[in-house]
N, CA and C atoms as an extended XYZ file, in Angstrom:
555
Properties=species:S:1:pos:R:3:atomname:S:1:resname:S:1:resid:I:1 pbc="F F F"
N        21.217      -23.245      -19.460 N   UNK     1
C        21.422      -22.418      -18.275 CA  UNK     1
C        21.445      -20.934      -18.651 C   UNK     1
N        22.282      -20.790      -19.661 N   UNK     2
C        22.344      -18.886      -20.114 CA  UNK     2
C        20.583      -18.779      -20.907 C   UNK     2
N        20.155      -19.745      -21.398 N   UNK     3
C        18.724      -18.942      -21.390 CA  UNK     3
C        17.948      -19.117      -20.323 C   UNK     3
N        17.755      -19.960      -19.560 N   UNK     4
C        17.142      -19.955      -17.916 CA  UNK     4
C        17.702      -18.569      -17.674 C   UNK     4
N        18.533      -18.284      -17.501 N   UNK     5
C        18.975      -16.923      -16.927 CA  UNK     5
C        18.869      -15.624      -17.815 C   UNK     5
N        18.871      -15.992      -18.782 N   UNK     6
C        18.289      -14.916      -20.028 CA  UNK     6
C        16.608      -14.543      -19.834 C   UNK     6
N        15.960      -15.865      -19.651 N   UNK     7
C        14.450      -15.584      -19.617 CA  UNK     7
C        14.502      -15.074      -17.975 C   UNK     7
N        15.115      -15.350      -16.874 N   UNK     8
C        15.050      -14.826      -15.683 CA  UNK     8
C        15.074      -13.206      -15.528 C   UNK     8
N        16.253      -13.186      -16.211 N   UNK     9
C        16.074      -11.320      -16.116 CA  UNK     9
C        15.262      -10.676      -17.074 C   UNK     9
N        14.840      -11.175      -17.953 N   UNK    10
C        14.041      -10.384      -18.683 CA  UNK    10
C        12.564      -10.855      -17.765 C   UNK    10
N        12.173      -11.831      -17.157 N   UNK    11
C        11.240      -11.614      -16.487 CA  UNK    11
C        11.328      -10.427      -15.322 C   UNK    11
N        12.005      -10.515      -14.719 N   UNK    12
C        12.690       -9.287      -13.515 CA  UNK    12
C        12.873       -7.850      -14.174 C   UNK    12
N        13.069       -7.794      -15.126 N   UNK    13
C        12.629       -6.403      -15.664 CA  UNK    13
C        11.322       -6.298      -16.247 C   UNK    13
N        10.534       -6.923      -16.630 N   UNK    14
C         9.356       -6.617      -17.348 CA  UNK    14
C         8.820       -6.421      -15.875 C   UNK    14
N         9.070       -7.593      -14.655 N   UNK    15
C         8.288       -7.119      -13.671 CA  UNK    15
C         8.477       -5.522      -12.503 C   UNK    15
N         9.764       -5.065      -12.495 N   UNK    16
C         9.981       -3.414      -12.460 CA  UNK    16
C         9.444       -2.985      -13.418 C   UNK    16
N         9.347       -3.101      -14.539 N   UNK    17
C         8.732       -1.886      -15.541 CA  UNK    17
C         7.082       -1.567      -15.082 C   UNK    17
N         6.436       -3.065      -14.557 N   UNK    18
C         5.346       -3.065      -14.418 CA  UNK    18
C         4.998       -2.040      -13.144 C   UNK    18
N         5.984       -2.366      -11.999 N   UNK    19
C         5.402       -1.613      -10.962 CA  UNK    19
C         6.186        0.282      -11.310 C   UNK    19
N         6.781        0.265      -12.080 N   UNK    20
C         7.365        1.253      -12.418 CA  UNK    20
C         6.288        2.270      -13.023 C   UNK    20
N         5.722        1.592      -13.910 N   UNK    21
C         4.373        2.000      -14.455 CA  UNK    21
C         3.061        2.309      -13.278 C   UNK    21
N         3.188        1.394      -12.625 N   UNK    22
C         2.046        1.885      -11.295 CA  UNK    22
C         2.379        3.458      -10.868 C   UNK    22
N         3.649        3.719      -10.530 N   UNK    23
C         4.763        4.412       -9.719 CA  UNK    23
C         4.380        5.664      -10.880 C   UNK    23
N         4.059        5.374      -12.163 N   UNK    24
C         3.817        6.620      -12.827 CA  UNK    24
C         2.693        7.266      -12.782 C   UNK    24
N         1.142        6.128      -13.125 N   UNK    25
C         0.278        6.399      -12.901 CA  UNK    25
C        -0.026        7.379      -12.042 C   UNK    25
N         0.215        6.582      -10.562 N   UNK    26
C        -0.074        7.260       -9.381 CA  UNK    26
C         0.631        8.408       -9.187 C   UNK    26
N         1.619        8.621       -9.481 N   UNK    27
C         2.310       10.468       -9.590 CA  UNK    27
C         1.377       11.165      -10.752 C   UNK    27
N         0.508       10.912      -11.521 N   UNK    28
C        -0.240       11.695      -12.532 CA  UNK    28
C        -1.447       12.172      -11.472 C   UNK    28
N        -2.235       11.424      -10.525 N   UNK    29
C        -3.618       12.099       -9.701 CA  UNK    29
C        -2.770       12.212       -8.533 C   UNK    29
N        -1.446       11.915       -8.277 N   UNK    30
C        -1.250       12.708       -6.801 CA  UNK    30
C        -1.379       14.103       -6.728 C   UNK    30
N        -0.662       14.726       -7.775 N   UNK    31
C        -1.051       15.928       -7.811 CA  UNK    31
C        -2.239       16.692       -7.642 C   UNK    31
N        -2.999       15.990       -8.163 N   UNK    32
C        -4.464       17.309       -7.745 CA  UNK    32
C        -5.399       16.310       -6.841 C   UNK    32
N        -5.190       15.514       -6.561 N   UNK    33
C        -6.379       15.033       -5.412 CA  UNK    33
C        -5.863       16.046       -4.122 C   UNK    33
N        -6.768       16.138       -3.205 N   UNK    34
C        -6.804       16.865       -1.947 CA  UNK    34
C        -7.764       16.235       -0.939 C   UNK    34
N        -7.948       15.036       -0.795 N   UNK    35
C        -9.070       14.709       -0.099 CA  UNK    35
C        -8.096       13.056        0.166 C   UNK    35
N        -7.818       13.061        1.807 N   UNK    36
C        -7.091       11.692        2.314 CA  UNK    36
C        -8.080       10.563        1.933 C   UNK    36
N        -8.972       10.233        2.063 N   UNK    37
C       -10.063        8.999        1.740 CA  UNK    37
C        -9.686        8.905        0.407 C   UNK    37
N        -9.929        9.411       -0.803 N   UNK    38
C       -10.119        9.759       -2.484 CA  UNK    38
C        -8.662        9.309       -2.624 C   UNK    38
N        -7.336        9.639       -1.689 N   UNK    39
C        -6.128        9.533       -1.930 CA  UNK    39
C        -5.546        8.047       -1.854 C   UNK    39
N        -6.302        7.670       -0.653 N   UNK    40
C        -6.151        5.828       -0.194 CA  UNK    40
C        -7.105        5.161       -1.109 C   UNK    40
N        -8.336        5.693       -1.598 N   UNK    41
C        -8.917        4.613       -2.240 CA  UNK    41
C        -8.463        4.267       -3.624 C   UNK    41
N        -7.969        6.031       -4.501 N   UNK    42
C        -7.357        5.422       -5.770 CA  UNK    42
C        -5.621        5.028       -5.741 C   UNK    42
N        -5.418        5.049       -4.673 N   UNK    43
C        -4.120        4.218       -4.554 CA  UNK    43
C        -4.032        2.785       -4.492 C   UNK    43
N        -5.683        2.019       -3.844 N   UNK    44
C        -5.867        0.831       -3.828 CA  UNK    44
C        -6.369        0.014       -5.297 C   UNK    44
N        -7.248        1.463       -5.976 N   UNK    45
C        -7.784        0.918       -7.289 CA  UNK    45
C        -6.631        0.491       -7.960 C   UNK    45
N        -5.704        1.546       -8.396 N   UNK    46
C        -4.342        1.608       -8.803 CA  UNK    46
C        -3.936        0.296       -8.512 C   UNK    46
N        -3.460       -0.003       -7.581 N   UNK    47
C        -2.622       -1.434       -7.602 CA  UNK    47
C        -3.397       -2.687       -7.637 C   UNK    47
N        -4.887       -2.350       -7.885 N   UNK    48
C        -5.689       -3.476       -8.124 CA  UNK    48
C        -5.324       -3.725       -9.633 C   UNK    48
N        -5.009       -2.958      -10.481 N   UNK    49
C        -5.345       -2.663      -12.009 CA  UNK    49
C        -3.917       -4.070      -12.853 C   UNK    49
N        -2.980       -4.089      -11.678 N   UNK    50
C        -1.790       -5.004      -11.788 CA  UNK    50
C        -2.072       -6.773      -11.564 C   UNK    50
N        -2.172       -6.974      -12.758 N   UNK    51
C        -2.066       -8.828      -12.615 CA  UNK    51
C        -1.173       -9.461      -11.755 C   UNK    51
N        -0.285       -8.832      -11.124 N   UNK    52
C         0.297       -9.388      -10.144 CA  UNK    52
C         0.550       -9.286       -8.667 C   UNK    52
N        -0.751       -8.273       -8.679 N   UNK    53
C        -0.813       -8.216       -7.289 CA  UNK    53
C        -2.459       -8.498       -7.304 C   UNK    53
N        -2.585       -9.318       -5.876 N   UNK    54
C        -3.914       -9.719       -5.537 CA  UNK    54
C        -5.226       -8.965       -5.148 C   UNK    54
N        -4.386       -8.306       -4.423 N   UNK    55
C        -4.988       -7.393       -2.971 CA  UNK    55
C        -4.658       -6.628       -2.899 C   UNK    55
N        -4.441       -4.858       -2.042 N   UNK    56
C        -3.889       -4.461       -1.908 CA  UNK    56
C        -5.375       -3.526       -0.483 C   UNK    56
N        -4.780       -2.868        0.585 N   UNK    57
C        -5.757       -2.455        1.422 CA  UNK    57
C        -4.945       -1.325        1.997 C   UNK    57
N        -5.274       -0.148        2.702 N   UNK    58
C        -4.517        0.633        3.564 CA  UNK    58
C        -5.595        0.839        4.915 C   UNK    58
N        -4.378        0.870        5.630 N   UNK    59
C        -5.048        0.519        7.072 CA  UNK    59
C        -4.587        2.152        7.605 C   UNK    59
N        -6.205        2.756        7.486 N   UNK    60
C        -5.746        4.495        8.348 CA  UNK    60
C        -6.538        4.111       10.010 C   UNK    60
N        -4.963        4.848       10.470 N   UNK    61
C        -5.016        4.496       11.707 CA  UNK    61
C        -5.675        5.641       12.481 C   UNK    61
N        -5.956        6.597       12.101 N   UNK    62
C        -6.908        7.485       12.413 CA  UNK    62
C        -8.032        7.017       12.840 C   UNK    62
N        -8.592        6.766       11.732 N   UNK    63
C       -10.151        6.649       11.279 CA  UNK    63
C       -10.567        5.015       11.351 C   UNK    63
N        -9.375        4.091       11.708 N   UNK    64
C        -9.707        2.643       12.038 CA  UNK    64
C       -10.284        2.296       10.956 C   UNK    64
N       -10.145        2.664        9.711 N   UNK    65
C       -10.914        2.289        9.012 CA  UNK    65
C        -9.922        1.410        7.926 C   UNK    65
N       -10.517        0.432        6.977 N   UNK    66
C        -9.520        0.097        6.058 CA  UNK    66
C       -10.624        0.359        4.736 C   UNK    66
N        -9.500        0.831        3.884 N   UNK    67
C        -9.758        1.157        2.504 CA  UNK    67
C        -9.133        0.169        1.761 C   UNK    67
N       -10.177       -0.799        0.751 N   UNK    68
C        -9.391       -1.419       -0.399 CA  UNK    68
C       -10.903       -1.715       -1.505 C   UNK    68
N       -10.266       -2.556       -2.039 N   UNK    69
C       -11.036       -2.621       -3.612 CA  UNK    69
C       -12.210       -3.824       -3.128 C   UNK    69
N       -13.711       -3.188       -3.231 N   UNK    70
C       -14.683       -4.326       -2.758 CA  UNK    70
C       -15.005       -5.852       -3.455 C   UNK    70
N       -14.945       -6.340       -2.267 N   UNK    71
C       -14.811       -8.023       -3.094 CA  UNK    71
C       -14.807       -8.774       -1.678 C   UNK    71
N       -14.604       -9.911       -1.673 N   UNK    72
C       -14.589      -11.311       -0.740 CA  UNK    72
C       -13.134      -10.734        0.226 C   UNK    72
N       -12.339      -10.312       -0.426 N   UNK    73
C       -11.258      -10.317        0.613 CA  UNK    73
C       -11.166       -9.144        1.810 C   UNK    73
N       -12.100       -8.055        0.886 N   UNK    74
C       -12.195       -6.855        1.993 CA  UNK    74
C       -13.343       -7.099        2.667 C   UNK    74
N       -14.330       -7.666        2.371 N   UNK    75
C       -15.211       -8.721        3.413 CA  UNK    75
C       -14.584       -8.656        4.999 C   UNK    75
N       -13.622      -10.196        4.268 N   UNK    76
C       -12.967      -11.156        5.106 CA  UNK    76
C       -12.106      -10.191        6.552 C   UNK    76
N       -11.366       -9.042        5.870 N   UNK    77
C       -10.626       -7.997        6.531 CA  UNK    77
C       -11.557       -7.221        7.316 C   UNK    77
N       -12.708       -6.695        6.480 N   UNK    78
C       -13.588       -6.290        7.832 CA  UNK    78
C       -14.353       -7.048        9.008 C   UNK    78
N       -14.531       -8.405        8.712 N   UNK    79
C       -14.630       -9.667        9.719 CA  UNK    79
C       -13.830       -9.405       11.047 C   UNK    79
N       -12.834       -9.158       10.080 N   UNK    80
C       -11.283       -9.977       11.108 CA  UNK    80
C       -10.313       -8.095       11.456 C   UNK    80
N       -11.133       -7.049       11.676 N   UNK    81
C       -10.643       -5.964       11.769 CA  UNK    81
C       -10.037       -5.356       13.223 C   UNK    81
N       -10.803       -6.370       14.096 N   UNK    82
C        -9.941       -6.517       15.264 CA  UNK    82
C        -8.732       -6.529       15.226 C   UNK    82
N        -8.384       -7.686       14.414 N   UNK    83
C        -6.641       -8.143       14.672 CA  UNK    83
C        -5.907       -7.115       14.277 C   UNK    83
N        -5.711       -5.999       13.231 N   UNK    84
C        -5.374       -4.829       13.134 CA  UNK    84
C        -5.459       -3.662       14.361 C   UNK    84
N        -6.861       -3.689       15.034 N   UNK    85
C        -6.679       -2.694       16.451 CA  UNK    85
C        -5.783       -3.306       17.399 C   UNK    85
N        -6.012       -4.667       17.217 N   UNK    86
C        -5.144       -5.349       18.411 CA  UNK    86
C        -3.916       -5.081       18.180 C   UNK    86
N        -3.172       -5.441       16.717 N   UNK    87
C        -2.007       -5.201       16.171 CA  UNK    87
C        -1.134       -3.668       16.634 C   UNK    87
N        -2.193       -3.249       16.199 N   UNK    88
C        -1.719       -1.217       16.409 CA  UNK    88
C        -1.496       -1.554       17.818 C   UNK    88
N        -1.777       -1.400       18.656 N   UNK    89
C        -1.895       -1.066       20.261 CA  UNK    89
C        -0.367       -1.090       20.377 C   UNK    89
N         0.443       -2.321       19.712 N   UNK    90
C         2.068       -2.736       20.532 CA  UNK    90
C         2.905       -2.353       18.778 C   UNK    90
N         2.229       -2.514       17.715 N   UNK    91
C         3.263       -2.297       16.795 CA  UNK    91
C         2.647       -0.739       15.819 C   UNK    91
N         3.549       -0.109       15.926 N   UNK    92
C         3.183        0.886       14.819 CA  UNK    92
C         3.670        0.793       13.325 C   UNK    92
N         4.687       -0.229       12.993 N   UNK    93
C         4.436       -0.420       11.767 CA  UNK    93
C         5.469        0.522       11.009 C   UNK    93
N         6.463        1.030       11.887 N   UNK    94
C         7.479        2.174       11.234 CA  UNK    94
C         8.739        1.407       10.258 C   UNK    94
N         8.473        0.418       10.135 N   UNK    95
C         9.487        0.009        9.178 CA  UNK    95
C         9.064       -1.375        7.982 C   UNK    95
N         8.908       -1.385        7.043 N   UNK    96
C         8.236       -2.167        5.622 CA  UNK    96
C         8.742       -3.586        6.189 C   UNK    96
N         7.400       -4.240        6.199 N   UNK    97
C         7.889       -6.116        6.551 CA  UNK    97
C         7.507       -6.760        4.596 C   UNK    97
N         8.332       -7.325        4.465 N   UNK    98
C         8.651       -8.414        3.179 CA  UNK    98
C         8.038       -9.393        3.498 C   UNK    98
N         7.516      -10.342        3.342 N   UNK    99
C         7.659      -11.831        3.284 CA  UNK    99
C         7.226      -12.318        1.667 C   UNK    99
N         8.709      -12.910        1.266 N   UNK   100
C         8.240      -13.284       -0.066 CA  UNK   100
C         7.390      -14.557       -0.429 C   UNK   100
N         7.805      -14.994        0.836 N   UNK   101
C         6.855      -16.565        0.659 CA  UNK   101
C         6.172      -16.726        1.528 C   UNK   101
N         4.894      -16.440        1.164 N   UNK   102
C         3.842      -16.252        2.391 CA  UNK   102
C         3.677      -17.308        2.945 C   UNK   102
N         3.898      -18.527        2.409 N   UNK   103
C         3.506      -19.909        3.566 CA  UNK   103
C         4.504      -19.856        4.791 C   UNK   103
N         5.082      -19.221        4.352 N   UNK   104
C         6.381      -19.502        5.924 CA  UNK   104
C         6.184      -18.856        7.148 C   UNK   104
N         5.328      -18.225        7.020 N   UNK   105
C         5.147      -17.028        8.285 CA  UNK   105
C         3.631      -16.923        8.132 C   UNK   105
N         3.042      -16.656        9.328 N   UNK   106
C         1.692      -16.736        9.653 CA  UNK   106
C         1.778      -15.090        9.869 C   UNK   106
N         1.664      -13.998        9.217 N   UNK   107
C         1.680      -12.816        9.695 CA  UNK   107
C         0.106      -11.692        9.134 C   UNK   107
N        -0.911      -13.020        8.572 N   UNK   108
C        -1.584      -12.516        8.395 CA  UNK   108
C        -2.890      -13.258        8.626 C   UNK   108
N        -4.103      -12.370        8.157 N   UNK   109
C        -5.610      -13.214        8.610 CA  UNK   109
C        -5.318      -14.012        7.357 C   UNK   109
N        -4.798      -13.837        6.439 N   UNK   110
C        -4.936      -14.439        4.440 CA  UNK   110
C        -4.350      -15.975        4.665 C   UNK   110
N        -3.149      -15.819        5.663 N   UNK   111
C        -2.913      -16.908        6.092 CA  UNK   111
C        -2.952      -18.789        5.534 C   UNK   111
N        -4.376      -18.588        6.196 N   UNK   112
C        -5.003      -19.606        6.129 CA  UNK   112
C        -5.280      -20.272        5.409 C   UNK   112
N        -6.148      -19.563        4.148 N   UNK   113
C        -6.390      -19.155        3.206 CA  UNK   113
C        -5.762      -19.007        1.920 C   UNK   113
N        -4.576      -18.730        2.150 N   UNK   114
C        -3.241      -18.545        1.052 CA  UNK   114
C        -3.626      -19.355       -0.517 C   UNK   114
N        -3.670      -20.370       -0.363 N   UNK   115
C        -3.431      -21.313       -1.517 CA  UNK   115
C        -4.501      -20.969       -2.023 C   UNK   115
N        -5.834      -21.063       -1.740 N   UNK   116
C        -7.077      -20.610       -2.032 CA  UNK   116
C        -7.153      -19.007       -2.702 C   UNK   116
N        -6.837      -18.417       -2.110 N   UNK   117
C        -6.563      -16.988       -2.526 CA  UNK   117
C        -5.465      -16.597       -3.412 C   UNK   117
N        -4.644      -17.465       -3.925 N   UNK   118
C        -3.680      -17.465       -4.977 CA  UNK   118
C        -2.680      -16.350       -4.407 C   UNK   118
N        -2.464      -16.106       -2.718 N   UNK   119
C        -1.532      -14.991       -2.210 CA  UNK   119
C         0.234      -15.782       -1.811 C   UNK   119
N         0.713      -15.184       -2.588 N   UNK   120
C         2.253      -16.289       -2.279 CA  UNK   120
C         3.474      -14.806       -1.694 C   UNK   120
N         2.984      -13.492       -1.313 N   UNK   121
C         4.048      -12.978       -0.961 CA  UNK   121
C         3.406      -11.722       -0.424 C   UNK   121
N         3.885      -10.834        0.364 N   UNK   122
C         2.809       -9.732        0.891 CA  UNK   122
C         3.836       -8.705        1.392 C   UNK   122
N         3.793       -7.917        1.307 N   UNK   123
C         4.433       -6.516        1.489 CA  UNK   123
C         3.848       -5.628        2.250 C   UNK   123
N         4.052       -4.889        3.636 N   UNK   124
C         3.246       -3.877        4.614 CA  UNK   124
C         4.174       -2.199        4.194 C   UNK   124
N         3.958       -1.742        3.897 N   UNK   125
C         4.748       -0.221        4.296 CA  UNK   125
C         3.936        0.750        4.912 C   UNK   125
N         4.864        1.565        5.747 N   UNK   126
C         4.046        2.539        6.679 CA  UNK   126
C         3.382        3.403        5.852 C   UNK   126
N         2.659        4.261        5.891 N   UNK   127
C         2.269        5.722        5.105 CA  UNK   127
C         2.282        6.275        6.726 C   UNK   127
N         3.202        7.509        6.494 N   UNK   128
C         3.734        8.008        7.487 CA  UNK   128
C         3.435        9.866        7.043 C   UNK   128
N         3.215       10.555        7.886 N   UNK   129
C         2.452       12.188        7.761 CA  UNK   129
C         3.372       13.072        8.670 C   UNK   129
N         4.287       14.031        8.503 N   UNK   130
C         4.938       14.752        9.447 CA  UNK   130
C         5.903       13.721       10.449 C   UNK   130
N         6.741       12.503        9.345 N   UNK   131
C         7.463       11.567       10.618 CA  UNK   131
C         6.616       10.932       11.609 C   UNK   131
N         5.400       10.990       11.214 N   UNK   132
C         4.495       10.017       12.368 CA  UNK   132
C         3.256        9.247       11.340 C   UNK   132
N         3.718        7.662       11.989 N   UNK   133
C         2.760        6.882       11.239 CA  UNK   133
C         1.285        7.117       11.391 C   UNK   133
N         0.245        6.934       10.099 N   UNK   134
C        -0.808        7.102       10.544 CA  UNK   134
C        -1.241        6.470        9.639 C   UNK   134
N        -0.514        5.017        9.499 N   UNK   135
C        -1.414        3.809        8.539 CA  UNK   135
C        -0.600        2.875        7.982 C   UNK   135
N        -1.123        2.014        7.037 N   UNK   136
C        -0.215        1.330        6.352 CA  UNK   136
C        -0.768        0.723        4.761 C   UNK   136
N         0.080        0.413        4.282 N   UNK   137
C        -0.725       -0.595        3.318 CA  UNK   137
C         0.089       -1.464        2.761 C   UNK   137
N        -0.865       -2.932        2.949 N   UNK   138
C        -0.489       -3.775        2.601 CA  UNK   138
C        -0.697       -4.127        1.310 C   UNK   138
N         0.376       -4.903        0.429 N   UNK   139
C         0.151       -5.629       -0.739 CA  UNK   139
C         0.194       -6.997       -0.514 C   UNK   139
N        -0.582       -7.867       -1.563 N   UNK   140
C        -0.479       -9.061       -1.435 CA  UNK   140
C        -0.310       -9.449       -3.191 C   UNK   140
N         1.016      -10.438       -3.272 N   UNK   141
C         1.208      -10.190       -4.810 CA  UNK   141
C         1.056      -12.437       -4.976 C   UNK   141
N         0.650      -12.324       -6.296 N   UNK   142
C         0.113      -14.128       -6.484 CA  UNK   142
C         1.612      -14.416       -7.031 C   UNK   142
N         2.677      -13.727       -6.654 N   UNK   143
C         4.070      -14.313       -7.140 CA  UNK   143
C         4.789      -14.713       -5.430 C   UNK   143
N         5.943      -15.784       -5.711 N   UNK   144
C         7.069      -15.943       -4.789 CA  UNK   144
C         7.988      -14.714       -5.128 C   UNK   144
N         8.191      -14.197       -4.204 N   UNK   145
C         9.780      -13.497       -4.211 CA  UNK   145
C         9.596      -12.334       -4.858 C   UNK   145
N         7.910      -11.807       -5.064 N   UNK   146
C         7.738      -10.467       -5.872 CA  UNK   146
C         8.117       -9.259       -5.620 C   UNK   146
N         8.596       -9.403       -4.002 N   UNK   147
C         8.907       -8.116       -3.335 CA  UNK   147
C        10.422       -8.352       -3.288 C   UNK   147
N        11.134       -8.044       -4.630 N   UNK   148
C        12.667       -7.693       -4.699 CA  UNK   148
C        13.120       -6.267       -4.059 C   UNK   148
N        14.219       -6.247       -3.704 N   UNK   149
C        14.901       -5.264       -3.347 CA  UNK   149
C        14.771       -3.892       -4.404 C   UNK   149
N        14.865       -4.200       -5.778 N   UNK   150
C        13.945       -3.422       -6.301 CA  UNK   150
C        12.458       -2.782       -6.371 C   UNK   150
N        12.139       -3.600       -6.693 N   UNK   151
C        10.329       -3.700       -6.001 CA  UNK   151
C         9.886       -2.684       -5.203 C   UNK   151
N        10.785       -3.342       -4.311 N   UNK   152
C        10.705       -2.431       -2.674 CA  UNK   152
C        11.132       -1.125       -2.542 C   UNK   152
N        12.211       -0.422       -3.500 N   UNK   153
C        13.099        0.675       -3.432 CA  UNK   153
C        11.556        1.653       -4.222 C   UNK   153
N        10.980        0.927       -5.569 N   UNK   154
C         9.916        1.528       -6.095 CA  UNK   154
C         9.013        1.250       -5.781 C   UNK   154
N         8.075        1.051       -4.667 N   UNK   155
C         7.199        1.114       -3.624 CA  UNK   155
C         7.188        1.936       -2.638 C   UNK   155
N         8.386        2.154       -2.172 N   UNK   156
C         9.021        2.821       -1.077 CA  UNK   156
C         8.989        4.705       -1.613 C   UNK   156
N         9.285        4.532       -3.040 N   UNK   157
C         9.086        6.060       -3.950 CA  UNK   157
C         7.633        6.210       -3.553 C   UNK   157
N         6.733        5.150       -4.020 N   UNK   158
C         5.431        5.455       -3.868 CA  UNK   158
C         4.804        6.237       -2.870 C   UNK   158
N         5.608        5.266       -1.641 N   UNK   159
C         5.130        5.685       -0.495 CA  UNK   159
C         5.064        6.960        0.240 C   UNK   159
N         7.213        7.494       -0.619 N   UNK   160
C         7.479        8.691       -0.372 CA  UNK   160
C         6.205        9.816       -0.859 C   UNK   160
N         5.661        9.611       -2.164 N   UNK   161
C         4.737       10.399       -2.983 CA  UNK   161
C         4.084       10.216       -2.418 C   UNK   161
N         3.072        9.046       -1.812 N   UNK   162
C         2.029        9.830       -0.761 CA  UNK   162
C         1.934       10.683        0.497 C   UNK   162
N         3.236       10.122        1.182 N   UNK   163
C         3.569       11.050        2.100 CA  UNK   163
C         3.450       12.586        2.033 C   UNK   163
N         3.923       12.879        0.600 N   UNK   164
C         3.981       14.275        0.052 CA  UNK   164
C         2.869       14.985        0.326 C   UNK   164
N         2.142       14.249       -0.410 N   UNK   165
C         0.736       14.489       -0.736 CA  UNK   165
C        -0.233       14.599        0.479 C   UNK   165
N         0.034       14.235        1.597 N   UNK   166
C        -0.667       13.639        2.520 CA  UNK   166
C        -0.246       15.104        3.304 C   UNK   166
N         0.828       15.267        3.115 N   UNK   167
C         1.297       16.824        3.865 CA  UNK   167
C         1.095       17.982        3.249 C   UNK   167
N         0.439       17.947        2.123 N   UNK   168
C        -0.032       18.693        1.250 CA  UNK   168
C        -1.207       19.276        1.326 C   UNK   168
N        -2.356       17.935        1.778 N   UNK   169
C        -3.400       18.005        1.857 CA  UNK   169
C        -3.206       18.438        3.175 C   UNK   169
N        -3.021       18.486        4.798 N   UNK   170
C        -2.809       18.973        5.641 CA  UNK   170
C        -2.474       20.381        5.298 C   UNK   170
N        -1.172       20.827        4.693 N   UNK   171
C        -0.676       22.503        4.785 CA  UNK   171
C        -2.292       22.977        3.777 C   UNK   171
N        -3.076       22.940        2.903 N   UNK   172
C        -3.671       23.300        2.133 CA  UNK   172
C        -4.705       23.579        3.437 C   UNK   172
N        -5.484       22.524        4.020 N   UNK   173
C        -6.636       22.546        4.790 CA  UNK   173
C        -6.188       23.880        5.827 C   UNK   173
N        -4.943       23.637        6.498 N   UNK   174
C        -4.516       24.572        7.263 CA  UNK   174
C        -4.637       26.071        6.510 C   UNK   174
N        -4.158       25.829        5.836 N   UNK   175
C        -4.440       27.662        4.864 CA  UNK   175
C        -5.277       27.314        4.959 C   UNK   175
N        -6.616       26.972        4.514 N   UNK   176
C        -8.199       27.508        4.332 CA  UNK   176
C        -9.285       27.837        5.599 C   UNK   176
N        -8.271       27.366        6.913 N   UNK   177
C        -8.432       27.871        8.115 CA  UNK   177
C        -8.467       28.983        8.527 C   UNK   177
N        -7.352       29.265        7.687 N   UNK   178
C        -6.246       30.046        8.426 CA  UNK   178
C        -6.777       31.555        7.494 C   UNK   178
N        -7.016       31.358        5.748 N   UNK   179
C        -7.666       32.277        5.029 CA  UNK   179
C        -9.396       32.259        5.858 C   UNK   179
N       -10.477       31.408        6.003 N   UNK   180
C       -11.465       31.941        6.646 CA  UNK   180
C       -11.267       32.734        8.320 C   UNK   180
N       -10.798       32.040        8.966 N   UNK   181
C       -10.079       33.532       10.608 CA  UNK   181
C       -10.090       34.605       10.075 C   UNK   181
N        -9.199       34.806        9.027 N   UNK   182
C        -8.650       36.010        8.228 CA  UNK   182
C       -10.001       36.690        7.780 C   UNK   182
N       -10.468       36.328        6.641 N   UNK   183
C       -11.989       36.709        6.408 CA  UNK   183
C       -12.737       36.936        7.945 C   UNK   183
N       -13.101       35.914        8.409 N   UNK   184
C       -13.944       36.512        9.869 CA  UNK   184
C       -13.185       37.738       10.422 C   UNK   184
N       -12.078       37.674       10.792 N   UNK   185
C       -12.139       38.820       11.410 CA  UNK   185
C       -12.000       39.938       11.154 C   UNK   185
């Protein structure tokens, strides 16, 4: 029993260190990217690069568009891209849904599919711009129970860092507006 529980937490920390490490990566190009598309797509490469997550997609609600890593599953998502417009219309998505065990809840198109797709747990968080949502992204991880309360606290950093960034790239565009007026007139 004390090594069941010995090998338990040392699995539970190797698996924070791992997303901890994502969480670093991605603070190294937040800084100088300036371009929202370039910002969602290497945020998706990024968490593709992790053996323990499957999938990963962001849904900009702007541009209706979804950004993720090309393959069979972002296919499948642009198939089925309705259910996301339909989705938006009544939910905006302002607060992170968990489900650690994806068979229990039907909350997605992967669904179906699950066992086949090796998806056992899925994670949504808003990406939110000036306090107003304008997307989301989902993870889909091939573990039960991958989205710990930890997990989630360093995901949630992530999220904060794009947010940053996302208002960054807004105040920047705005100055270069705001410097050409200046020039014109």
């Amino acid at each position: 029993n004390i090594i069941f529980n010995e090998q338990k937490s040392f699995y539970k920390v190797q698996k924070h260190k791992e997303v901890y490490e994502l969480l670093n990566k991605a603070n190294k190009f937040l800084l100088k990217i300036n371009d929202r598309k370039k910002l969602f797509s290497n945020i998706c490469d990024l968490l593709s690069e992790s053996d323990k997550i499957q999938f990963s997609f962001i849904y900009d609600l702007s541009s209706k568009e979804i950004i993720a890593e090309e393959g069979p599953l972002k296919q499948k998502l642009l198939t089925q891209s309705h259910y996301y417009n339909d989705k938006n219309k009544d939910n905006k998505w302002e607060t992170n849904i968990i489900t650690n065990n994806f068979l229990e809840r039907n909350i997605s198109i992967f669904y179906d599919d699950a066992r086949i797709l090796n998806i056992n747990s899925m994670a949504c968080f808003p990406l939110k711009k000036f306090n107003k949502v304008i997307g989301t992204l989902a993870i889909y991880s091939n573990e039960i129970d991958f989205f710990d309360q930890e997990v989630e606290i360093l995901f949630d950093k992530l999220i904060n860092d794009v947010t940053h960034c996302l208002e960054k790239i807004d105040y920047e565009d705005r100055r270069m507006k705001q410097d050409n007026e200046l020039k014109l007139s």
